[in-house]
C-alpha positions in Angstrom: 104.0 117.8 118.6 103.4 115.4 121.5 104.1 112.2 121.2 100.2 111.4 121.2 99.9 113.8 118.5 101.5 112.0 116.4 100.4 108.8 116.8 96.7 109.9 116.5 98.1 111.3 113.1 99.6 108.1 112.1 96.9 105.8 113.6 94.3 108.0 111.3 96.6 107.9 108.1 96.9 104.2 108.1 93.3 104.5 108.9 92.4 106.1 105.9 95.0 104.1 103.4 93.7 101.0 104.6 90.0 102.1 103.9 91.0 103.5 100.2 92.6 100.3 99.7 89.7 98.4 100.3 87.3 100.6 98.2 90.2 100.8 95.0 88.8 98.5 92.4 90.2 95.7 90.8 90.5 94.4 87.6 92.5 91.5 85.7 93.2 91.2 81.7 91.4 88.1 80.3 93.5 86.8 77.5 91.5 88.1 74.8 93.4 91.3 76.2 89.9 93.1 77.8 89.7 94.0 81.3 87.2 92.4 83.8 86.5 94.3 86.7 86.5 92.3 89.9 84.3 94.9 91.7 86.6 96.0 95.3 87.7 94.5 98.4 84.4 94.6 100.2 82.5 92.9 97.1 80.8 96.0 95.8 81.1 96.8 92.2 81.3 92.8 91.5 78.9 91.0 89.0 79.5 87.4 89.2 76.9 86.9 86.4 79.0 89.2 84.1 82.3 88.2 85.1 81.4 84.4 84.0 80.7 85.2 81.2 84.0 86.2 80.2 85.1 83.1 81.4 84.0 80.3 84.3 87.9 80.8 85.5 87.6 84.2 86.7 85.2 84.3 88.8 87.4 82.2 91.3 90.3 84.9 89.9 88.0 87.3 90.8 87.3 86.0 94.4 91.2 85.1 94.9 92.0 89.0 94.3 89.4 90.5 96.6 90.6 87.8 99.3 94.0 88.7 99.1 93.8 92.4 99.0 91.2 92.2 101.6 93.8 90.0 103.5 96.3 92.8 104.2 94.1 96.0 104.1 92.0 95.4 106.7 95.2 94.9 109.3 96.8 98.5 107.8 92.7 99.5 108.7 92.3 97.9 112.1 96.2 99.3 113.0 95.0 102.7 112.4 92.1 102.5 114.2 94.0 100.9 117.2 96.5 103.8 117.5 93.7 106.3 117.3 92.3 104.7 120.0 95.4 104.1 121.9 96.2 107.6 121.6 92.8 109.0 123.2 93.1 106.5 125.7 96.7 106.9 127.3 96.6 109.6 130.0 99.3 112.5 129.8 101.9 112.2 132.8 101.2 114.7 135.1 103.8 117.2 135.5 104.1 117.2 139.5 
């Protein structure tokens, strides 16, 4: 495999990884011991209404999780997306 093969390979798994990390959802234990689900990265799947009621606190929990996981899977995303990119763009060397 070329060279620019494989990083279009790579540059689409990290692609991928990154965009399934964002769309796993989260959850944290109250300490009751039941699980409150913090919706995903992107904010979908999150009820801010139910989540309170469990507990004011949790809602910021909530918000702190979805940050931080947002924080380093959308660089794994955006690196994938820039080595697919960078592999379409860079010309072959011609063989003259």
């Amino acid at each position: 495999m070329s060279p620019r093969a494989v990083t279009a390979v790579v540059g689409v798994a990290f692609f991928l990884a990154g965009l399934l990390i964002m769309l796993l959802p989260l959850s944290t234990d109250s300490p009751s011991g039941f699980s409150v689900a913090c919706g995903n990265s992107v904010g979908m799947g999150f009820d801010p209404v139910a989540v309170e009621a469990e507990g004011a606190a949790f809602v910021e929990i909530c918000g702190r999780l979805r940050l931080e996981r947002l924080a380093w899977a959308a660089p794994v995303c955006v690196l994938g997306a820039l080595l697919v990119v960078g592999s379409i763009v860079v010309r072959r060397r011609s063989s003259a």
